[in-house]
N, C-alpha and C positions, 0 to 999 in steps of 0.2 A: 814934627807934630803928626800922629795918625788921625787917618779918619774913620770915623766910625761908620762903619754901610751897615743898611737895613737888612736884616733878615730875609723878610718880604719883598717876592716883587711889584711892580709898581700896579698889576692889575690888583694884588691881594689888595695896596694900600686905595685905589681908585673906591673898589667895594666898601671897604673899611669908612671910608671916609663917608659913601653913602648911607650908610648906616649911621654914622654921626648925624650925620643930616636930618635924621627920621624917615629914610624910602624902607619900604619891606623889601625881601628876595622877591615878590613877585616885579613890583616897581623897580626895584635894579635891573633885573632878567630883560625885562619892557625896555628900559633906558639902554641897556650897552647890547640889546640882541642877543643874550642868551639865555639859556632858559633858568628857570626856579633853582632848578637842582643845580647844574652846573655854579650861580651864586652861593646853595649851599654847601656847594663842595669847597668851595674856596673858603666862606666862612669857616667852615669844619679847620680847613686846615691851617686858617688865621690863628685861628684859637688855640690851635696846641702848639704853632711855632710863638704864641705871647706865653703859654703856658698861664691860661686862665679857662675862665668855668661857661660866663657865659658872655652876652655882646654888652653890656655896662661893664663890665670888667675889664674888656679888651679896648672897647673907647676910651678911658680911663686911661690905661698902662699908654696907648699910641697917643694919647695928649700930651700926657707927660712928658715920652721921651721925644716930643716936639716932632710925630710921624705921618700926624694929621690936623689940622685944624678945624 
């Protein structure tokens, strides 16, 4: 039986899941200590390894395939 491993590493999914939550990148950046940019780089690059558009779309697809709650 395979397993199936995430794409993402576990900080992309930490982010991701923050964003589920309702915090903005400034509110992330505040909470894990880094800055704005640095959560939107991660965002940025969430988003093109789910291969969607925008962050409703990416919380969406990481629900689904059971990535975040």
């Amino acid at each position: 039986m395979e397993t199936k491993t995430s794409p993402f590493t576990d900080r992309q999914l930490e982010i991701a899941q923050l964003v589920a939550n309702g915090l903005n990148s400034k509110a992330i950046g505040e909470k894990l200590a880094i800055s704005r940019t640095t959560v939107e780089t991660h965002l940025y690059n969430i988003k093109k390894i789910a291969q969607v558009k925008n962050a409703p779309e990416l919380i969406a697809k990481l629900l689904r395939e059971k990535l975040i709650n």
